[in-house]
C-alpha positions as CSV (number, residue, x, y, z in Angstrom):
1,X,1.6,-19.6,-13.6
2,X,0.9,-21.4,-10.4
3,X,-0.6,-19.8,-7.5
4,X,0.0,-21.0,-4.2
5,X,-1.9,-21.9,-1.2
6,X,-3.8,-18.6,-0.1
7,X,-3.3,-16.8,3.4
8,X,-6.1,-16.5,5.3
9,X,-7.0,-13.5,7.5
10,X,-7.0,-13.9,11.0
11,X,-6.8,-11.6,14.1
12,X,-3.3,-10.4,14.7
13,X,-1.0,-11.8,17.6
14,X,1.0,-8.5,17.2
15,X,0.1,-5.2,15.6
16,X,2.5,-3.0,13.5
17,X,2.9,0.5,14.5
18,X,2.1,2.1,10.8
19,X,4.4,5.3,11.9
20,X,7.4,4.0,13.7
21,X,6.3,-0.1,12.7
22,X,6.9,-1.3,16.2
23,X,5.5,-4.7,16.7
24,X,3.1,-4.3,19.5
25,X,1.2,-6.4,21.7
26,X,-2.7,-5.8,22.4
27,X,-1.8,-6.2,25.9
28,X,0.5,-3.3,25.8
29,X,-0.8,-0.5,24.0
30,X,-1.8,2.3,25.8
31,X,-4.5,5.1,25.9
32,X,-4.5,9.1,25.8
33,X,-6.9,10.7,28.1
34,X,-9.7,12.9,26.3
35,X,-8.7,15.9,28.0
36,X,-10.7,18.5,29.4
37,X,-14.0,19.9,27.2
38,X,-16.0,22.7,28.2
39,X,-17.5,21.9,32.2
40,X,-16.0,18.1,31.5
41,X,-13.1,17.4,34.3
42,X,-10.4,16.0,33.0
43,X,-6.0,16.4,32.2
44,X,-4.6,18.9,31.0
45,X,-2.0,19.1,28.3
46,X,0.9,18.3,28.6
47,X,4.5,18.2,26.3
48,X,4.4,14.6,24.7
49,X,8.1,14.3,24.2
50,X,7.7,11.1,22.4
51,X,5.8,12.2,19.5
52,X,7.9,15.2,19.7
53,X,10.6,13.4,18.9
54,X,8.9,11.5,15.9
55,X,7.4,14.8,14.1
56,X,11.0,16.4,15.0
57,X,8.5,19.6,16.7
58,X,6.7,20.1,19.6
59,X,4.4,22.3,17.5
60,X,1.0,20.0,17.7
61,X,2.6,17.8,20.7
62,X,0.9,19.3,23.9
63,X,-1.8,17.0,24.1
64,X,-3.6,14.9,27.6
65,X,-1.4,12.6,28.7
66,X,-0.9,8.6,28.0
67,X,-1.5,6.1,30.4
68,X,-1.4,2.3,30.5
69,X,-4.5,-0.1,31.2
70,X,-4.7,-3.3,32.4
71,X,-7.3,-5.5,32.9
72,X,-10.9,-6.2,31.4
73,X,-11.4,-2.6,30.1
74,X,-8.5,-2.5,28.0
75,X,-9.5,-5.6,26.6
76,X,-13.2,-4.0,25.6
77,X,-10.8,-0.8,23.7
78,X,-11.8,1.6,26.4
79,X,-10.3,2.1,29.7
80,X,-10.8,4.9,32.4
81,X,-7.8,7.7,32.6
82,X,-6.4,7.4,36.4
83,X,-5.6,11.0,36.6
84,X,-9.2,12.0,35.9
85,X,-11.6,9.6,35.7
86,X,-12.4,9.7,32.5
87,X,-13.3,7.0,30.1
88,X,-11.4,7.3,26.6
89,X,-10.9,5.0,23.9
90,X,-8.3,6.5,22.1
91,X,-5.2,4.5,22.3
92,X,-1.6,5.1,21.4
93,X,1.8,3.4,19.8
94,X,3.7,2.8,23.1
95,X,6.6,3.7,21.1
96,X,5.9,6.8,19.5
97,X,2.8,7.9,20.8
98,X,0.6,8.4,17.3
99,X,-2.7,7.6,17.4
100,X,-4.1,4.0,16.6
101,X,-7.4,4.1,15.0
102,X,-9.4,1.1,17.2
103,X,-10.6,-0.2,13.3
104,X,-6.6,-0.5,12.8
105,X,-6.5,-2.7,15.9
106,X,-9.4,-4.7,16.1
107,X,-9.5,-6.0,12.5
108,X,-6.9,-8.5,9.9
109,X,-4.6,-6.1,9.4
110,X,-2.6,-6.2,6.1
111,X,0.8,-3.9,5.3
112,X,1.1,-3.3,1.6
113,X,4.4,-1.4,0.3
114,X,4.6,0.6,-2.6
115,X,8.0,0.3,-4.2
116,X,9.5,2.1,-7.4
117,X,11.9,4.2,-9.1
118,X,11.5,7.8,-9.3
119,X,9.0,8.3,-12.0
120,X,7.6,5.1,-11.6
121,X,4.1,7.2,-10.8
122,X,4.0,5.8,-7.2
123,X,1.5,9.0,-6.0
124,X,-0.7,8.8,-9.4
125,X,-1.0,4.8,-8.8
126,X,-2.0,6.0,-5.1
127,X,-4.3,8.5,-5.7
128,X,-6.1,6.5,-8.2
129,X,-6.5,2.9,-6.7
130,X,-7.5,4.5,-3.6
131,X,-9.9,6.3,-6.0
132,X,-11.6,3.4,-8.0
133,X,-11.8,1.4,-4.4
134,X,-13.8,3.9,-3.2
135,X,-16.1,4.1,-6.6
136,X,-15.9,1.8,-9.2
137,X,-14.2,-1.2,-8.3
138,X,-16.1,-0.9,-4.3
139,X,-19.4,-1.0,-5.9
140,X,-18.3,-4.3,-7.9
141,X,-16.8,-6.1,-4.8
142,X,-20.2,-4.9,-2.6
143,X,-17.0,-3.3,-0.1
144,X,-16.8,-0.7,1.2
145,X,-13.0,1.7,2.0
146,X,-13.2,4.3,4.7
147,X,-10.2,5.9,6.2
148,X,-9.3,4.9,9.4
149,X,-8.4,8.7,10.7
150,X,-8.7,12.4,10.2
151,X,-4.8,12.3,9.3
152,X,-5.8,9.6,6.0
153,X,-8.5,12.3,5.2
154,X,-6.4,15.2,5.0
155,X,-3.5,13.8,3.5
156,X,-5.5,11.9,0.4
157,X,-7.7,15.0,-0.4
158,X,-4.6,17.7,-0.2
159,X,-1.8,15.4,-2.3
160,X,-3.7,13.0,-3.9
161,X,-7.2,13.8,-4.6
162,X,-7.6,17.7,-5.1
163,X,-4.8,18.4,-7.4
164,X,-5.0,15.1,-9.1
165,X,-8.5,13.9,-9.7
166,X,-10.5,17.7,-9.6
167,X,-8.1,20.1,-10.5
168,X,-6.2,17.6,-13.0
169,X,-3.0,18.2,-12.2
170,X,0.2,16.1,-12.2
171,X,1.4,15.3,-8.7
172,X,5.1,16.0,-7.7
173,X,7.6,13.2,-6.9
174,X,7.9,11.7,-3.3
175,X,9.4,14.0,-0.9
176,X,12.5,11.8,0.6
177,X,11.7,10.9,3.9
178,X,15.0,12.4,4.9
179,X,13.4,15.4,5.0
180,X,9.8,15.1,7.2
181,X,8.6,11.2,8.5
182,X,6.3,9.6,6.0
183,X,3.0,9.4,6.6
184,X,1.0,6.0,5.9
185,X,-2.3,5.8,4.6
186,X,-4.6,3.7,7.0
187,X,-7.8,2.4,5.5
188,X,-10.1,-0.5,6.5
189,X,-11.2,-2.6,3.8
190,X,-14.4,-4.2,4.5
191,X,-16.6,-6.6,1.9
192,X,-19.9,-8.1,1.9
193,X,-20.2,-11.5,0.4
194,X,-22.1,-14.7,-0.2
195,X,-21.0,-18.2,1.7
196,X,-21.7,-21.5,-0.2
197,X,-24.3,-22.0,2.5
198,X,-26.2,-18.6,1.2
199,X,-25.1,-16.7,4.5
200,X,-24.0,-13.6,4.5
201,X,-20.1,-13.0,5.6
202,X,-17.7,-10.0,6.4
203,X,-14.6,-9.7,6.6
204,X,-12.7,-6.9,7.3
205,X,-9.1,-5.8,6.3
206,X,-6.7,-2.8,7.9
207,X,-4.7,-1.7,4.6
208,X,-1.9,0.3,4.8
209,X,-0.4,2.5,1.9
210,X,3.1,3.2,2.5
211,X,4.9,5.3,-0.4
212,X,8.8,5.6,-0.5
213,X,10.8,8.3,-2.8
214,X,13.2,6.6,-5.1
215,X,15.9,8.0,-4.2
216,X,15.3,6.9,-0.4
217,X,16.6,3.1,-1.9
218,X,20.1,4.7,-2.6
219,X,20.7,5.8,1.0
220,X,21.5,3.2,3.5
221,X,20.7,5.3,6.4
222,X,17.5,6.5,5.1
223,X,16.1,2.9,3.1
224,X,17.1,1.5,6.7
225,X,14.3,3.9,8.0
226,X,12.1,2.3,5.5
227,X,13.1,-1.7,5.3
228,X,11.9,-1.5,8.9
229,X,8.4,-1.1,7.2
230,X,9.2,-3.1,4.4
231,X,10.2,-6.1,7.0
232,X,6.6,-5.8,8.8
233,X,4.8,-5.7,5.0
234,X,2.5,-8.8,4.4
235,X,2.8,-7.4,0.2
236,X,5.1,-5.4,-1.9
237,X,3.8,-4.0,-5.1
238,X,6.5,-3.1,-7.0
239,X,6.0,-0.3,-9.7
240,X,8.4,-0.3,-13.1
241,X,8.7,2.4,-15.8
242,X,8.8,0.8,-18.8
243,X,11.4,3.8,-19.8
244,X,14.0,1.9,-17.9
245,X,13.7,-1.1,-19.6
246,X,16.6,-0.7,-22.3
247,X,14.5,-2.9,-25.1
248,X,11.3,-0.6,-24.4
249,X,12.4,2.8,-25.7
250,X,12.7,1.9,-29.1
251,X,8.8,0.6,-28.9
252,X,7.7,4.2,-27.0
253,X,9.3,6.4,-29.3
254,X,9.6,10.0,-28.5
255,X,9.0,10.0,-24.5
256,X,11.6,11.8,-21.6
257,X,14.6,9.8,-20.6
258,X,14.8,7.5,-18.0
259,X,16.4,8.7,-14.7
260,X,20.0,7.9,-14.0
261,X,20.8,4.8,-11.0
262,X,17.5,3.9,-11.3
263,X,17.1,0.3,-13.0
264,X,14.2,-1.9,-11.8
265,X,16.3,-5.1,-10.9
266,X,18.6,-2.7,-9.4
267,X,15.8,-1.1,-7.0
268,X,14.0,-4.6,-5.9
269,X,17.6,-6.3,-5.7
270,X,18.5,-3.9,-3.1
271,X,15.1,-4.2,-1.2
272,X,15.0,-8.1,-1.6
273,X,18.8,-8.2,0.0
274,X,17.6,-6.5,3.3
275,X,14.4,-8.1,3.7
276,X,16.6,-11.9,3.7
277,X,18.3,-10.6,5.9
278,X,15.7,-9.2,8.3
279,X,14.0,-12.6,7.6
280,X,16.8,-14.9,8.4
281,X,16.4,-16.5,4.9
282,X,19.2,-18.5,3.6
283,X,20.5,-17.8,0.3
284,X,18.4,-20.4,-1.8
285,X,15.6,-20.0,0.3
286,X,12.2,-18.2,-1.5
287,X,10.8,-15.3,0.9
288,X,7.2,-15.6,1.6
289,X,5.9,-12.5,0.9
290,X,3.8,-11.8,-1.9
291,X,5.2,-9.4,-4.7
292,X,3.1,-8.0,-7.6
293,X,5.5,-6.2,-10.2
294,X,3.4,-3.8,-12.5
295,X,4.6,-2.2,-15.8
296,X,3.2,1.2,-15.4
297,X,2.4,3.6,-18.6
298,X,1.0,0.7,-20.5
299,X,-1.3,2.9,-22.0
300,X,2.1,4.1,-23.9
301,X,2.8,0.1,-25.3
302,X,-0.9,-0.5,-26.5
303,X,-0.5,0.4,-30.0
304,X,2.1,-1.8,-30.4
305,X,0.5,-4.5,-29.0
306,X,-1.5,-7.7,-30.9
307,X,-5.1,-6.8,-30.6
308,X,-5.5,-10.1,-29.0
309,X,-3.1,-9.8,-26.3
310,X,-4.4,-9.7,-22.4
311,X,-3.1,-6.2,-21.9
312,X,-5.6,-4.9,-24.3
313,X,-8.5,-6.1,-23.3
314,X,-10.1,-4.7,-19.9
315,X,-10.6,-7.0,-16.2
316,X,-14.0,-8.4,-16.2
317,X,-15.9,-6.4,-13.3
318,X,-17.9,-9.3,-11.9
319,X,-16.7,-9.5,-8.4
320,X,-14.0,-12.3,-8.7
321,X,-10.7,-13.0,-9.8
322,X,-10.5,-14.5,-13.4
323,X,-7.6,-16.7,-13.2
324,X,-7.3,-17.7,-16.4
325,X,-6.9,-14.0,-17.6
326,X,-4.9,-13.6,-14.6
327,X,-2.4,-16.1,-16.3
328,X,-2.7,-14.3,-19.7
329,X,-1.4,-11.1,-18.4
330,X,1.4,-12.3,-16.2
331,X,2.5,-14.5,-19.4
332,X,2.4,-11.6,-21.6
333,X,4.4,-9.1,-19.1
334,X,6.9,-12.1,-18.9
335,X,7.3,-12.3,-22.8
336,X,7.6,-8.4,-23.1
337,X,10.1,-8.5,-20.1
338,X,12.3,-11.0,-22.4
339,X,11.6,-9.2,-25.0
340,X,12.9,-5.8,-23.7
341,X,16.1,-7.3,-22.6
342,X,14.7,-7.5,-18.9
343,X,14.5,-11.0,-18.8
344,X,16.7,-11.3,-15.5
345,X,14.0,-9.5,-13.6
346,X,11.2,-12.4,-14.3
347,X,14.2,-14.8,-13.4
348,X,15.5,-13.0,-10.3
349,X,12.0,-12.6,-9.3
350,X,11.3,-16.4,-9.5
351,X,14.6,-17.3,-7.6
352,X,13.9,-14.9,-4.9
353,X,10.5,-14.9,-4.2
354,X,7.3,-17.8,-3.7
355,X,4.8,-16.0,-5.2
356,X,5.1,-13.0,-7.8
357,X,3.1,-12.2,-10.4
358,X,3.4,-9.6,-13.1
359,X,1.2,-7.1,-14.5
360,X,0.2,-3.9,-16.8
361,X,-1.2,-1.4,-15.9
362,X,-2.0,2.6,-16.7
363,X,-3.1,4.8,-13.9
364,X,-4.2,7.8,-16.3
365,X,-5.0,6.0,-19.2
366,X,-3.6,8.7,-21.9
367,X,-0.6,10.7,-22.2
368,X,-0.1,13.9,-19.9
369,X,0.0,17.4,-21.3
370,X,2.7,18.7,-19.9
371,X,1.9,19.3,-16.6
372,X,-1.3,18.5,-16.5
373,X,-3.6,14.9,-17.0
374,X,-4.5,14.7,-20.4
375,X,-8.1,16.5,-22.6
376,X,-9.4,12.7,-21.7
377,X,-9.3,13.3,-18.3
378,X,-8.3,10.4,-15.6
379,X,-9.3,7.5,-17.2
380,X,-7.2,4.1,-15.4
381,X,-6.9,0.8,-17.0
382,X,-6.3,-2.4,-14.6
383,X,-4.9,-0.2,-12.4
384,X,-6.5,-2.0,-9.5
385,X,-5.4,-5.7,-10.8
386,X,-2.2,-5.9,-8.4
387,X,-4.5,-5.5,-4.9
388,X,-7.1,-7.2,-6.4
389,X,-4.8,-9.8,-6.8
390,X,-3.4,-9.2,-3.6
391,X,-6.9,-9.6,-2.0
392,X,-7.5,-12.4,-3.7
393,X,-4.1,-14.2,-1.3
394,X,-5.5,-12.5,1.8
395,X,-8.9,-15.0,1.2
396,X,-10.8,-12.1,0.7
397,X,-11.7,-12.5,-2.8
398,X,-12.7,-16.0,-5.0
399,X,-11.1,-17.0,-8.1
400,X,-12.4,-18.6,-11.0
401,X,-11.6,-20.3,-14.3
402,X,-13.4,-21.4,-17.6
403,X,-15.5,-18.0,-17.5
C-alpha cells in the first residue's frame, strides 16, 4: 500500500460551523454579550430566534444578545458588547447562533465523519476511542484530549461514557436526525513531541466527532442534512459489520442477521456520489479526502484467523506509526474482503478515492451478553488504528519502518 504525501496542519482560512457546518470567516463571527451577573451591568435576555430555529424550541433560547466586532479586538477573541460595555469572549456561528469554543477557532481544525450501517457499532466505536485517547493511547502519544465545551461533557458522560464504560451497558442505535439536530462532539487534540533539533513542539488539533444513524443515508432529505457535514469533513471513517458481508457469515457462525438495505458498498456508494458532486469531481477523478474503512467485531473473526496474521497481533504502543504493520493489516482486510465475496468494495474504494486504507478492529473485545458488555468487561483491540492513522496524514504523528 502506498501512502501519499501527508497534509500538514495549518491555521484555517475558513472555519466550519460544527452544528449547522457554515463555512465562516474569522472576520465575521460574532460575539454574545455575558449578560448581567449579580451588581455586574450588562443585557438582558433576549429571544434568540436563530438558535430557536436550529433546536426547533425556544426553551433554553433567551439568552444576551449577539453582536458583531470589528477591528483589533475581535482579532485578539475578545471584543467589548456595545449595548453594555462589557468585555466577552464568547463568540457565536453567525448562522445559527451556537456557541464556538475559542480552542475550536484558534487552532488546525480537523472534521472527521463517522459513517456506517445500522449496527455497525458507531456509538460503541465513539465512546471507546474517545475513551482510550483520553487514557491509554493519550499517555503513549504524551497528548492530551479535552473537550472543547460543557455541551461535549454532558453529551459523552450521559450516552457514551456512563452507561457504556461504568454501568456496562450496550448503547442504543443513533437516533435519526430527523427527529432532534445532531449534536457533534468537539475536542482539541493537543501533543507534545520531540523535533530533530531536540526542541520541544505542539501542535494542536480541533477534532470533531460527527455520528449519523443508518438509516439517515436512505433518506435524501435527511442524508442532505448530513452530506452538508460530510462535504466540510477533512476524513471519513467508514465503519462495516462484517455480518453484511455475504462470505462472512458462514466464518461467524451463530450471530443475529444482518439488517435489511444495509450493504456496505451500498452505504459509502451513496455518500461517495454526493460528495463528487459537492466537490465538482469528474467521473474518473479520485476525491481527496482521506477514508479509513474498518471491519468492526473482529474480535468475532479471530479464531478463524492464522496465528500469524496482523489482525492478531496488537499495535505496538511506542508513540509512532509502524508502517510496515500498517501495510500488513490493510493487506489482510483486502484478502478477507476478496475472500468474503466483497471484493468490489476494495476496488470501488481504489477507483474512487486517493487514499484509503483498510482496517480491523474490535471496540469491546468479546462478545455481548445480551444486553449488556461481556463478564470481560470493555476490553478494545486497535480500535484507535483508523485516527491514529488519520493523525498520522494530518502531520501530527511520525511513521516508521524496519522496527
Amino acid at each position: 500500500m502506498s501512502l501519499p504525501s501527508r497534509v500538514s496542519l495549518s491555521p484555517r482560512a475558513e472555519i466550519t460551523c460544527p452544528y449547522c457546518f457554515a463555512e465562516l470567516a474569522p472576520a465575521r463571527i460574532p460575539f454574545r454579550c455575558r449578560g448581567r451577573a449579580g451588581r455586574r451591568a450588562g443585557c438582558a435576555p433576549v429571544l434568540d430566534e436563530r438558535l430557536a430555529a436550529y433546536t426547533g424550541s425556544t426553551a433554553g433560547a433567551s439568552l444576551p444578545p449577539v453582536f458583531p466586532a470589528p477591528g483589533r479586538r475581535r482579532a485578539e477573541g475578545r471584543a467589548g458588547c456595545p449595548h453594555c460595555g462589557q468585555p466577552t469572549g464568547s463568540r457565536v456561528c453567525p448562522e445559527c447562533h451556537n456557541p464556538l469554543p475559542s480552542a475550536y477557532c484558534d487552532s488546525p481544525g480537523r472534521i472527521v465523519a463517522l459513517v456506517g450501517a445500522k449496527n455497525a457499532g458507531k456509538s460503541t466505536y465513539i465512546a471507546v476511542l474517545l475513551h482510550e485517547l483520553m487514557n491509554r493511547v493519550g499517555t503513549e502519544l504524551d497528548a492530551s484530549l479535552v473537550a472543547c465545551d460543557d455541551r461535549t461533557i454532558e453529551r459523552y458522560r450521559r450516552d457514551f461514557a456512563r452507561p457504556l464504560l461504568e454501568e456496562r451497558r450496550l448503547l442504543p442505535t443513533t437516533a435519526s436526525a430527523a427527529t432532534a439536530p445532531r449534536e457533534p462532539l468537539v475536542y482539541l487534540l493537543t501533543r507534545s513531541r520531540r523535533t530533530r533539533f531536540a526542541r520541544e513542539r505542539t501542535d494542536s488539533l480541533a477534532l470533531v466527532l460527527f455520528d449519523t444513524a443508518g438509516e439517515d443515508l436512505r433518506s435524501r432529505e435527511v442524508r442532505d442534512l448530513h452530506l452538508r457535514y460530510l462535504e466540510a469533513a477533512d476524513a471519513i471513517i467508514f465503519l462495516v459489520d462484517p455480518l453484511q458481508l455475504p462470505g462472512a457469515r458462514p466464518v461467524l457462525g451463530d450471530v443475529p442477521g444482518a439488517e435489511p438495505d444495509s450493504e456496505p458498498i451500498d452505504i459509502i456508494a451513496r455518500v461517495t456520489e454526493a460528495l463528487r458532486q459537492r466537490h465538482g469531481s469528474r467521473p474518473n477523478e479520485r476525491l481527496p479526502v482521506p477514508v479509513a474503512v474498518a471491519l468492526t467485531k473482529i474480535d468475532l473473526l479471530r479464531p478463524s484467523l492464522l496465528r500469524q496474521s496482523a489482525l492478531h497481533r496488537g499495535r505496538s504502543g511506542t508513540g509512532v506509526l509502524d508502517l510496515d504493520d500498517r501495510d500488513a493489516v490493510h493487506e489482510q482486510v483486502r484478502a478477507l474482503l476478496h475472500e468474503w465475496q466483497a471484493g468490489q468494495l476494495d476496488t470501488y474504494l481504489g477507483q474512487r478515492y486517493a487514499d484509503y486504507a483498510l482496517f480491523g478492529l474490535s471496540a469491546l473485545g468479546g462478545r455481548p451478553e445480551g444486553d449488556r458488555v461481556g463478564a470481560g468487561g470493555v476490553r478494545p483491540h486497535r480500535a484507535e488504528d483508523p485516527l491514529l492513522w488519520l493523525l498520522y496524514r494530518f502531520g501530527m504523528l511520525d511513521g516508521v519502518r524496519g522496527r
